[in-house]
N, CA, C and O atoms as a CHARMM CRD file, in Angstrom:
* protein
*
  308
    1    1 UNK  N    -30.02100 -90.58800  65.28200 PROA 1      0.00000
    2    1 UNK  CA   -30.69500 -91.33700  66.32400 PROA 1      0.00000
    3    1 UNK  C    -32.17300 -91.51400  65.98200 PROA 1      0.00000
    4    1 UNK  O    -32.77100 -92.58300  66.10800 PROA 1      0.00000
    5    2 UNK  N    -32.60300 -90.60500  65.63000 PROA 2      0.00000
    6    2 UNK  CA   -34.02000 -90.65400  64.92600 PROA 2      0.00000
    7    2 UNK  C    -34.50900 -91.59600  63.89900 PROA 2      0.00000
    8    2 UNK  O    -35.66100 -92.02300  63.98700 PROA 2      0.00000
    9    3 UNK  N    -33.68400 -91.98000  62.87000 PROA 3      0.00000
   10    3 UNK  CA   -33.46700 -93.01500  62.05900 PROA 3      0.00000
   11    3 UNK  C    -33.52400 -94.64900  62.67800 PROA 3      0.00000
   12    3 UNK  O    -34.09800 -95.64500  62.23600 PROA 3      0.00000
   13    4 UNK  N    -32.70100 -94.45500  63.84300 PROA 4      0.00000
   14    4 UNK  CA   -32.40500 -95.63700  64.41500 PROA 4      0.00000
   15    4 UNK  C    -33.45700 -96.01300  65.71800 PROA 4      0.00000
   16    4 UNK  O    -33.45700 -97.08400  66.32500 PROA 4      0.00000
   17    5 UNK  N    -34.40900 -94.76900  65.99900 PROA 5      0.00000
   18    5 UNK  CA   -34.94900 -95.13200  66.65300 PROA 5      0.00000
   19    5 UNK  C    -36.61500 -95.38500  65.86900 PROA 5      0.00000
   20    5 UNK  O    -37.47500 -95.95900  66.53800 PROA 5      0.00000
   21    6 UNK  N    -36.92100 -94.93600  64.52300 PROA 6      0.00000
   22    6 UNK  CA   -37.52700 -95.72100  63.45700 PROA 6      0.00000
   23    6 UNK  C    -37.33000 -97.45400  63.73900 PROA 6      0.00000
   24    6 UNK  O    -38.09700 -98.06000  64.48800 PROA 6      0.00000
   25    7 UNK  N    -36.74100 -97.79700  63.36800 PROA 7      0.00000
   26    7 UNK  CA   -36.16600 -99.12400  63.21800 PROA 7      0.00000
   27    7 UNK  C    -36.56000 -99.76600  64.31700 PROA 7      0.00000
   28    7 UNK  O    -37.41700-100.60600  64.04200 PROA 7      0.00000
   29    8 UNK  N    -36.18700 -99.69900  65.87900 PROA 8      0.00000
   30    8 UNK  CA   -36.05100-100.53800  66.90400 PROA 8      0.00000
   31    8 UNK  C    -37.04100-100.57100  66.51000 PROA 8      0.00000
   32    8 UNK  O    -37.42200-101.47200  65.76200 PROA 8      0.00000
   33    9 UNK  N    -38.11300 -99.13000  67.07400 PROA 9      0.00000
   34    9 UNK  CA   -39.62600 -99.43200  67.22400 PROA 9      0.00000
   35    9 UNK  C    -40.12700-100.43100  66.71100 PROA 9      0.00000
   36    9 UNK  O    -40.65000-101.28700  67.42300 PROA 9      0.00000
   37   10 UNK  N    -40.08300-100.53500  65.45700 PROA 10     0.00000
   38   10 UNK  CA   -40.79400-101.39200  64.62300 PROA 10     0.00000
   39   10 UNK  C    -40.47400-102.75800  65.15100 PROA 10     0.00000
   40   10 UNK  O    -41.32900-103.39200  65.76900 PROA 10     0.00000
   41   11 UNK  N    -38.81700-103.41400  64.84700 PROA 11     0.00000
   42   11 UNK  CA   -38.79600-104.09300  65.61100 PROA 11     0.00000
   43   11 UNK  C    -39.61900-104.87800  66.88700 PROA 11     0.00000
   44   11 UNK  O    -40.04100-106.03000  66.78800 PROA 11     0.00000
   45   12 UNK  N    -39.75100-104.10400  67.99200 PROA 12     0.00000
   46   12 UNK  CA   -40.28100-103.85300  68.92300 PROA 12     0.00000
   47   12 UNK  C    -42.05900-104.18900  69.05000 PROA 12     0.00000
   48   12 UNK  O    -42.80000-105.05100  69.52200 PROA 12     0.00000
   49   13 UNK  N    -42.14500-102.92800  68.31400 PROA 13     0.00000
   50   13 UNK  CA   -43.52500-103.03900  68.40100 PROA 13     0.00000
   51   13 UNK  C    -44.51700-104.19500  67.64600 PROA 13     0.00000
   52   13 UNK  O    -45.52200-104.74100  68.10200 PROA 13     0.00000
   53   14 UNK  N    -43.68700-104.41300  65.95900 PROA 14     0.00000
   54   14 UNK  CA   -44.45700-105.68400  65.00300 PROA 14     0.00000
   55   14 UNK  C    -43.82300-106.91600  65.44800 PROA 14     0.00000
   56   14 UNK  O    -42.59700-107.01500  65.48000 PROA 14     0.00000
   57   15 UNK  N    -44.40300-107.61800  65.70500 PROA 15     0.00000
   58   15 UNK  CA   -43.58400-108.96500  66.06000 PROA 15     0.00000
   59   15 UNK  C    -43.70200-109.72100  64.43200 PROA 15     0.00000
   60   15 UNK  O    -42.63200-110.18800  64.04400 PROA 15     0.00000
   61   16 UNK  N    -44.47700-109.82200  63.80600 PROA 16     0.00000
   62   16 UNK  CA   -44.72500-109.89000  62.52600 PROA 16     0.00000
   63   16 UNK  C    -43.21100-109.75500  61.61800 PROA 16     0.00000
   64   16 UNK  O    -42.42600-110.54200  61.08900 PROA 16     0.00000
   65   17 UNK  N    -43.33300-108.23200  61.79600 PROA 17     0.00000
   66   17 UNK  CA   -41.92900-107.80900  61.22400 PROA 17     0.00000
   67   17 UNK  C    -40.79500-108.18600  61.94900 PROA 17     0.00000
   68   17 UNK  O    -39.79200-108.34300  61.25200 PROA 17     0.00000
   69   18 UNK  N    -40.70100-108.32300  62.81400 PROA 18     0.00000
   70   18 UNK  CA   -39.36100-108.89100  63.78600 PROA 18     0.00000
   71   18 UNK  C    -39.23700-110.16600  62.83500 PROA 18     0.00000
   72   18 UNK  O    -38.23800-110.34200  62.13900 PROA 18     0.00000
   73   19 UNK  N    -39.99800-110.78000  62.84700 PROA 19     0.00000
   74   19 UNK  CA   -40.24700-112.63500  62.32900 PROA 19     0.00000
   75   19 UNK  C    -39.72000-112.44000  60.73400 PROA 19     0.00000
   76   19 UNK  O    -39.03400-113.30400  60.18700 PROA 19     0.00000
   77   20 UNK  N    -40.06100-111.40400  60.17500 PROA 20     0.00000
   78   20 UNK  CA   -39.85600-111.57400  58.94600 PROA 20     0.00000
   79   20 UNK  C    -38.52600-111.16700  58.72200 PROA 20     0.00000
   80   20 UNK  O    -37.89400-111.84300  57.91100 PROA 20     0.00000
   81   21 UNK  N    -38.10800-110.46600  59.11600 PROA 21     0.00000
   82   21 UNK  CA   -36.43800-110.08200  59.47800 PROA 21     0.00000
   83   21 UNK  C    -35.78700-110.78800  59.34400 PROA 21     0.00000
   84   21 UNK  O    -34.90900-111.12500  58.55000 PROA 21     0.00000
   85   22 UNK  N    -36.53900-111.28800  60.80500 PROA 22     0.00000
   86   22 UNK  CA   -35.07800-112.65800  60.94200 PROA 22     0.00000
   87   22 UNK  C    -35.03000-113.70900  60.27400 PROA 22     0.00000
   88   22 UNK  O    -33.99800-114.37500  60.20000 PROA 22     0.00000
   89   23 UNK  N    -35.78700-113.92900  59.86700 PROA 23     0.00000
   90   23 UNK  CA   -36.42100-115.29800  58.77000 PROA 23     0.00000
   91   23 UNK  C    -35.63300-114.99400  57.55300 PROA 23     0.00000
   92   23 UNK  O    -34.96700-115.91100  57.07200 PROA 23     0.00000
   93   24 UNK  N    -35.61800-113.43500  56.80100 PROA 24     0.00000
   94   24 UNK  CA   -35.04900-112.94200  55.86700 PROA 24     0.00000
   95   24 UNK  C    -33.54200-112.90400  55.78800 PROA 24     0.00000
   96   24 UNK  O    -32.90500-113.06900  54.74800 PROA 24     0.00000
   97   25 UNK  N    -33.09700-112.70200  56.82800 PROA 25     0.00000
   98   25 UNK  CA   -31.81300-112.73500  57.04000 PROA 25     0.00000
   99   25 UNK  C    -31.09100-114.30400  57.07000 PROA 25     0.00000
  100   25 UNK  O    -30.25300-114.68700  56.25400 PROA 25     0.00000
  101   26 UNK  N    -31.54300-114.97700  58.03100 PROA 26     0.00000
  102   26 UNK  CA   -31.33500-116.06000  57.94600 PROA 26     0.00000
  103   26 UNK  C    -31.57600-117.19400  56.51200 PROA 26     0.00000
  104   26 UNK  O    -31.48900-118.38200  56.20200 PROA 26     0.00000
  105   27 UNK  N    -31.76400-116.48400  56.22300 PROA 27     0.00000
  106   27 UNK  CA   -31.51500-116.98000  54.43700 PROA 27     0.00000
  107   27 UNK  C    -30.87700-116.24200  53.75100 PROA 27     0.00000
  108   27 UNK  O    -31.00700-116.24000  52.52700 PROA 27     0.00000
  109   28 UNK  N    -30.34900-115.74000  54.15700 PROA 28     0.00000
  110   28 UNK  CA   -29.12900-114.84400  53.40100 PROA 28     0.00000
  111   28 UNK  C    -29.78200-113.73200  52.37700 PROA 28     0.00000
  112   28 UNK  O    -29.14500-113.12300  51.51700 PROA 28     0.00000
  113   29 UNK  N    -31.43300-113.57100  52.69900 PROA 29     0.00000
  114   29 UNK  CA   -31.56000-112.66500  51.35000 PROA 29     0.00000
  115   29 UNK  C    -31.50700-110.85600  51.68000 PROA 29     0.00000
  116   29 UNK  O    -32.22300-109.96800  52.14300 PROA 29     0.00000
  117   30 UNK  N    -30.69800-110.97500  51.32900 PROA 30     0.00000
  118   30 UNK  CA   -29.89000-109.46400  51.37100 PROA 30     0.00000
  119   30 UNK  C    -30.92200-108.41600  50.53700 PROA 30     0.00000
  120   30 UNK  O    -30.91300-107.24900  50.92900 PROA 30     0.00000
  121   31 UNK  N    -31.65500-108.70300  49.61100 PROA 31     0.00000
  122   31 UNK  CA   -32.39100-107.70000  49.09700 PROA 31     0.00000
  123   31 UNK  C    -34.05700-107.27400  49.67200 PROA 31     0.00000
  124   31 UNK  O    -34.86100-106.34700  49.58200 PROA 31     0.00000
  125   32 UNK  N    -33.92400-108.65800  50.31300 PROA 32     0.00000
  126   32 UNK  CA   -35.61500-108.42400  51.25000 PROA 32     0.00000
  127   32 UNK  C    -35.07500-107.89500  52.79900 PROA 32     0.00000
  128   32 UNK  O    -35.81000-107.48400  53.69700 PROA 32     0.00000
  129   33 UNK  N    -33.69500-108.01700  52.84400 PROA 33     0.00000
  130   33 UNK  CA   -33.78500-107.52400  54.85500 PROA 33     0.00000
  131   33 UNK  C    -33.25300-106.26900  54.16900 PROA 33     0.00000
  132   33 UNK  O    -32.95000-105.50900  55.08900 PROA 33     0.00000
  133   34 UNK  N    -32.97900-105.65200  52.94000 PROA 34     0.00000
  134   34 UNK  CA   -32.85000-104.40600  52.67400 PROA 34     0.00000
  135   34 UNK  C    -34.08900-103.71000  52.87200 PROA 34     0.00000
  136   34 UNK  O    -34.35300-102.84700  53.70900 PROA 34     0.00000
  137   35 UNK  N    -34.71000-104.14400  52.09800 PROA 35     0.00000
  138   35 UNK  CA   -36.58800-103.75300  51.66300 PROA 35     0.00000
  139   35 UNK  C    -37.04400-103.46800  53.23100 PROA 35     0.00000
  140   35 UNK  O    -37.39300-102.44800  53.82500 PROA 35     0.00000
  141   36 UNK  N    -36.87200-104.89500  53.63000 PROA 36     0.00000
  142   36 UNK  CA   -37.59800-104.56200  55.06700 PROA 36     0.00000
  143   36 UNK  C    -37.11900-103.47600  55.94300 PROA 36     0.00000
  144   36 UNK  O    -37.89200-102.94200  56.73800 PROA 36     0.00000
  145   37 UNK  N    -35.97400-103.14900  55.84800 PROA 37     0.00000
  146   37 UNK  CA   -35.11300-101.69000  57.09700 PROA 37     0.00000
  147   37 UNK  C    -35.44600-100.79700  56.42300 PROA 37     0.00000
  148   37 UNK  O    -36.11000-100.06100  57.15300 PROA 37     0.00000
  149   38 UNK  N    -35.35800-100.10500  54.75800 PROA 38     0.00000
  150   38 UNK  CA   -36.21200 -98.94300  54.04800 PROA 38     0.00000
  151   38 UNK  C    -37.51200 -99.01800  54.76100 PROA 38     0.00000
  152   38 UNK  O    -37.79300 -97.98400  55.36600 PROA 38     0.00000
  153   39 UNK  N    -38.41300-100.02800  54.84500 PROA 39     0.00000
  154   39 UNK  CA   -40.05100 -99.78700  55.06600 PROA 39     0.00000
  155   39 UNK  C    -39.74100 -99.06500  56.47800 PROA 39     0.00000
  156   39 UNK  O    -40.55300 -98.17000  56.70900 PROA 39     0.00000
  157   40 UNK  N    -39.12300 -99.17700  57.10600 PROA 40     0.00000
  158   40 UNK  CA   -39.53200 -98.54100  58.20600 PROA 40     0.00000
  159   40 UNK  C    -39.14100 -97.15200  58.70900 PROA 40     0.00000
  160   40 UNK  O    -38.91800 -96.70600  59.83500 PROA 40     0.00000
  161   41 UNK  N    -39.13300 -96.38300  56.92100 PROA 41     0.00000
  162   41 UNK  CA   -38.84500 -94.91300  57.29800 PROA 41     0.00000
  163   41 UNK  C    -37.68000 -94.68400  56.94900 PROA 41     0.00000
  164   41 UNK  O    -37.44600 -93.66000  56.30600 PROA 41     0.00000
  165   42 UNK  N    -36.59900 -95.63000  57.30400 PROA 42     0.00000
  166   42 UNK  CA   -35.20800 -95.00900  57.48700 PROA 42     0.00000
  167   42 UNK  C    -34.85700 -94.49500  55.68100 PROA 42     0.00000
  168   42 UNK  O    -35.18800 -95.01800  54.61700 PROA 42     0.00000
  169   43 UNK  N    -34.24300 -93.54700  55.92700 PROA 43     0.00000
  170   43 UNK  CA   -33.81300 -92.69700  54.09600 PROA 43     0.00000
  171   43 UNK  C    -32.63000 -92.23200  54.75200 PROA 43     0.00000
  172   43 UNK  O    -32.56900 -91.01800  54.95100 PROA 43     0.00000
  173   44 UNK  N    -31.51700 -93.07300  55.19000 PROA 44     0.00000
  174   44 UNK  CA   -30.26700 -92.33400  55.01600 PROA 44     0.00000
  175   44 UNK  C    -29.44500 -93.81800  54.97000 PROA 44     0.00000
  176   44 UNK  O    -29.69100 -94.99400  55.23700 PROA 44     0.00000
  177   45 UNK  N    -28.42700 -93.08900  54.51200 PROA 45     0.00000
  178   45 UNK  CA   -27.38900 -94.91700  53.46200 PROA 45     0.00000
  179   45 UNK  C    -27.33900 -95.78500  54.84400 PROA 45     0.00000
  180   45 UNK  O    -27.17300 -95.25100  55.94000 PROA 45     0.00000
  181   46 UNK  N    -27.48100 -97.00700  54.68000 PROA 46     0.00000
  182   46 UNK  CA   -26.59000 -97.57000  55.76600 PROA 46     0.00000
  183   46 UNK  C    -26.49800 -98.81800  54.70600 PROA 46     0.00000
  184   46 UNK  O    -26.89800 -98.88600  53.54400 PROA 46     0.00000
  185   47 UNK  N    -25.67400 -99.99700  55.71400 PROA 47     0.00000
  186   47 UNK  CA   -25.05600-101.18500  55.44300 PROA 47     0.00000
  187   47 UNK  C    -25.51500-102.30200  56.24700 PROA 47     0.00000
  188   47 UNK  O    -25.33000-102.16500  57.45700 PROA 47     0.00000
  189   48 UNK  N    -25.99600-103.23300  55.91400 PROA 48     0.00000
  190   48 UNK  CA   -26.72100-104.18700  56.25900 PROA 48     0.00000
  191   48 UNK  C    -25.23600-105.73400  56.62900 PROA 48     0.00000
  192   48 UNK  O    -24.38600-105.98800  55.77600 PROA 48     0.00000
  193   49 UNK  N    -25.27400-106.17300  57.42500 PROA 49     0.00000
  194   49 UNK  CA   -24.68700-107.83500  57.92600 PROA 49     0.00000
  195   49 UNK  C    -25.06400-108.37900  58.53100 PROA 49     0.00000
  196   49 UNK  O    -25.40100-107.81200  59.57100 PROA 49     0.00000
  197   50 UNK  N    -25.33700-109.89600  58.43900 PROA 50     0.00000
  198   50 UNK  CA   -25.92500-110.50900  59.41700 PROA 50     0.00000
  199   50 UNK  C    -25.27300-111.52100  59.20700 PROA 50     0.00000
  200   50 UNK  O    -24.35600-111.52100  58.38600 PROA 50     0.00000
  201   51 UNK  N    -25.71100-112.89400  60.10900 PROA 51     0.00000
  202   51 UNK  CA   -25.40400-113.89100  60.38300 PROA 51     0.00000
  203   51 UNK  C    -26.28800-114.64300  60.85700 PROA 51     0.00000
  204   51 UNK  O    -27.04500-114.03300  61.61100 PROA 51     0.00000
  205   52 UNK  N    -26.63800-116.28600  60.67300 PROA 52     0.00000
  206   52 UNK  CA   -27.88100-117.09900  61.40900 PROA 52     0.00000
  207   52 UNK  C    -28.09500-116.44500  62.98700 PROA 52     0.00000
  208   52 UNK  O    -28.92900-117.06100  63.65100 PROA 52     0.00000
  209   53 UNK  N    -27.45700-115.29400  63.65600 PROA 53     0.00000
  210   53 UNK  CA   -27.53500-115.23500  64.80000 PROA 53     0.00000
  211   53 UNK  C    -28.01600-113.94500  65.17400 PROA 53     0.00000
  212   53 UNK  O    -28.57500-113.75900  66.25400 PROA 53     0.00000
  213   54 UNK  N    -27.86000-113.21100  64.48700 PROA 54     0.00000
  214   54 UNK  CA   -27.68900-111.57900  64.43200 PROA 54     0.00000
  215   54 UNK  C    -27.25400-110.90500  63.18200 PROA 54     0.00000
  216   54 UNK  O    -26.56000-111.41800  62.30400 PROA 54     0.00000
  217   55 UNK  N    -27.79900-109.54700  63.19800 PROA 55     0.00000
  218   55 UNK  CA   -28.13000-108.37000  62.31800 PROA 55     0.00000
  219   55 UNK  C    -27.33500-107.49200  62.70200 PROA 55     0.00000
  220   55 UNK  O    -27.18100-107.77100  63.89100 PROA 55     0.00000
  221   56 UNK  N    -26.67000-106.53400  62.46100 PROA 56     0.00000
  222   56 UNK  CA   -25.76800-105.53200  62.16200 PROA 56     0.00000
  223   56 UNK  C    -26.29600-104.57300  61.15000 PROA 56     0.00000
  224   56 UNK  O    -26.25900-104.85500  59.95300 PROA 56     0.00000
  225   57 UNK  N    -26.77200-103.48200  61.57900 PROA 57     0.00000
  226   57 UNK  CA   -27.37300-102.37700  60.75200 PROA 57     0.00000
  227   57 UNK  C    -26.24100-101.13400  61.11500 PROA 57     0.00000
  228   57 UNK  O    -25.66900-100.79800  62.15200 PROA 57     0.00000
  229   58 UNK  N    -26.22400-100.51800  59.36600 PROA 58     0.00000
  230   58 UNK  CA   -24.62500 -99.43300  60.32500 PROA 58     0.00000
  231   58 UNK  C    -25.53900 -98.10500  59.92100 PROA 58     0.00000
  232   58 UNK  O    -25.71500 -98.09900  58.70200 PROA 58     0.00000
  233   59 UNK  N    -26.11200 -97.08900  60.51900 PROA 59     0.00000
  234   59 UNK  CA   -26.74100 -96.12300  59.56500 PROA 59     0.00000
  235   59 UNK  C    -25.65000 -95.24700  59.36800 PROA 59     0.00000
  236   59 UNK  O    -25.15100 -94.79900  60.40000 PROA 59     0.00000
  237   60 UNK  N    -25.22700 -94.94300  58.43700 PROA 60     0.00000
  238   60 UNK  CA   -24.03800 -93.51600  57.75900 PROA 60     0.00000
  239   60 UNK  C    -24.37300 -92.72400  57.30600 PROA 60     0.00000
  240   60 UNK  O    -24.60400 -92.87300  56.10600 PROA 60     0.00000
  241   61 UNK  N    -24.62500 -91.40300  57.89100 PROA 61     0.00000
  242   61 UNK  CA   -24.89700 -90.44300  57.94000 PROA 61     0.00000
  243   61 UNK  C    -23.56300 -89.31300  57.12800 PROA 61     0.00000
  244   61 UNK  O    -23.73100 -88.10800  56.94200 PROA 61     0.00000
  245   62 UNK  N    -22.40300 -90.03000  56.78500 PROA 62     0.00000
  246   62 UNK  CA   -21.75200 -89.18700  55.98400 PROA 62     0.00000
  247   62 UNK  C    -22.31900 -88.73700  54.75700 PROA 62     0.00000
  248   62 UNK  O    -23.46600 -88.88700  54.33500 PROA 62     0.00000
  249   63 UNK  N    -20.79600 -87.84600  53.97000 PROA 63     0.00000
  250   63 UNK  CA   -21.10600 -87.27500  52.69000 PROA 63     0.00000
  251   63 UNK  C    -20.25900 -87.51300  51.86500 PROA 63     0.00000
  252   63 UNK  O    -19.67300 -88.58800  51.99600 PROA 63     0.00000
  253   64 UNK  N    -19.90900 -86.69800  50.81900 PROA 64     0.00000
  254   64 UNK  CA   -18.68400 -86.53700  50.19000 PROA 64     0.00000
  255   64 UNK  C    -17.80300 -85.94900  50.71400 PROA 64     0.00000
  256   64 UNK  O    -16.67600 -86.35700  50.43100 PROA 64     0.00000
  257   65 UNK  N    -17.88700 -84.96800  51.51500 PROA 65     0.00000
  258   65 UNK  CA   -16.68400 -83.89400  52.46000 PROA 65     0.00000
  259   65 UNK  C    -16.18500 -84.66600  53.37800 PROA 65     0.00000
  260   65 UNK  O    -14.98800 -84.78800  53.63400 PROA 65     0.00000
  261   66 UNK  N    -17.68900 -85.57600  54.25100 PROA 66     0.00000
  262   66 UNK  CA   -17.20400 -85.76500  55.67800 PROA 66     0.00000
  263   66 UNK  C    -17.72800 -86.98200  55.85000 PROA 66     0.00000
  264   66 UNK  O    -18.80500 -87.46200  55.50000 PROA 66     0.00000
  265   67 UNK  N    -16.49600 -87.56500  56.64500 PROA 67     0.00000
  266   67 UNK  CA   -17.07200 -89.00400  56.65800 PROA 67     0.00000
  267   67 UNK  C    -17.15500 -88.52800  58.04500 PROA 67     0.00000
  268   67 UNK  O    -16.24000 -87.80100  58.43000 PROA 67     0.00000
  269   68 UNK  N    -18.22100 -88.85800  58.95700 PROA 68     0.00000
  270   68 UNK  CA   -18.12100 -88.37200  60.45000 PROA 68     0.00000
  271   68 UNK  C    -19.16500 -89.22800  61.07200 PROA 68     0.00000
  272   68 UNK  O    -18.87100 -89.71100  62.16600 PROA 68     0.00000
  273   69 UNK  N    -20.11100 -89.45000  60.66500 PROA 69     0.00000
  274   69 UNK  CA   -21.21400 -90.30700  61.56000 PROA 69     0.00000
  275   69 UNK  C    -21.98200 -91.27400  61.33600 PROA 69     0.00000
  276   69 UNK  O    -22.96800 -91.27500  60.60100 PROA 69     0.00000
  277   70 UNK  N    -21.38500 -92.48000  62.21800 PROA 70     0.00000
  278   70 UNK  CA   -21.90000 -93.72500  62.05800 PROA 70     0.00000
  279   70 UNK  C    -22.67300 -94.29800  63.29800 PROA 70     0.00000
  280   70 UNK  O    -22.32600 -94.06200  64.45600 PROA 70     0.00000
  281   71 UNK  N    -23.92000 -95.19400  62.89900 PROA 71     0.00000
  282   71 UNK  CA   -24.39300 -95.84600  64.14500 PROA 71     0.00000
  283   71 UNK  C    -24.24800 -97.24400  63.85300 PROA 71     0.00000
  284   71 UNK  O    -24.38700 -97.75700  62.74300 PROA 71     0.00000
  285   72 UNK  N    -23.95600 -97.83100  64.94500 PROA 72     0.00000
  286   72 UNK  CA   -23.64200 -99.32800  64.76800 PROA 72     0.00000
  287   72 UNK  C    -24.83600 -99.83400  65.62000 PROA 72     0.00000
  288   72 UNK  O    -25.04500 -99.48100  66.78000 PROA 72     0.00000
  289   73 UNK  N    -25.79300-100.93000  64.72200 PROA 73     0.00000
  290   73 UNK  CA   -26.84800-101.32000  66.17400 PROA 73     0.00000
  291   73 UNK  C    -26.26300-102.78800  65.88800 PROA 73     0.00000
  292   73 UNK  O    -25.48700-102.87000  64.93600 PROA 73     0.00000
  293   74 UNK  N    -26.50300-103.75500  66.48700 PROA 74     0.00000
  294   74 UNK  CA   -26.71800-105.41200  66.20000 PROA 74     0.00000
  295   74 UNK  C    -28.18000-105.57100  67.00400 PROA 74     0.00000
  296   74 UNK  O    -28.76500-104.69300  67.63900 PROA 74     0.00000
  297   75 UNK  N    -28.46000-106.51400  66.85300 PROA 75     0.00000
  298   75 UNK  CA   -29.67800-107.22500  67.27800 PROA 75     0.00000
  299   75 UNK  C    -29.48100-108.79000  67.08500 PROA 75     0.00000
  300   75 UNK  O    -29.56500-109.16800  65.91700 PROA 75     0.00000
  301   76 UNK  N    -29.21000-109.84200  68.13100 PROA 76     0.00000
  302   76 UNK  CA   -29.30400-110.99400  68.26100 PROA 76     0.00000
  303   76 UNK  C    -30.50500-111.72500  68.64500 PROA 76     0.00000
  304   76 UNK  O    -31.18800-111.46200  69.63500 PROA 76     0.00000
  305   77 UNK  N    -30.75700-112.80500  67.67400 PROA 77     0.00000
  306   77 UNK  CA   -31.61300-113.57200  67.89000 PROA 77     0.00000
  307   77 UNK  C    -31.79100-114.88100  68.64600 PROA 77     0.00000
  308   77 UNK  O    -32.88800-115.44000  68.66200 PROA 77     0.00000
């Protein structure tokens, strides 16, 4: 939750970064809306999807033993 609550904030708080997000996504570039969700702290695996409409961030918190914890956020634009 801590991870994920990294993220909104930013969201939230940069409108800057909100803009660049979605701008990033909406061009399909998968290696800059990567870049951009690392900058904001988060260091645990997740999986990135989007669509011209919305973002899908999954953070996975598994391992090799245990697959056990996932967060699913979306965010529509």
């Amino acid at each position: 939750m801590e991870q994920a609550s990294r993220f909104v904030n930013k969201v939230v708080e940069d409108h800057q970064y909100a803009y660049e997000l979605m701008n990033s996504a909406q061009l399909s570039n998968q290696p800059r809306v990567e870049e951009l969700i690392r900058s904001t702290g988060i260091n645990i695996h997740f999986h990135v999807h989007f669509t011209p409409t919305s973002i899908q961030i999954i953070l996975d918190n598994s391992n090799d033993q245990f697959n056990c914890c996932q967060l699913v956020m979306e965010l529509r634009w």
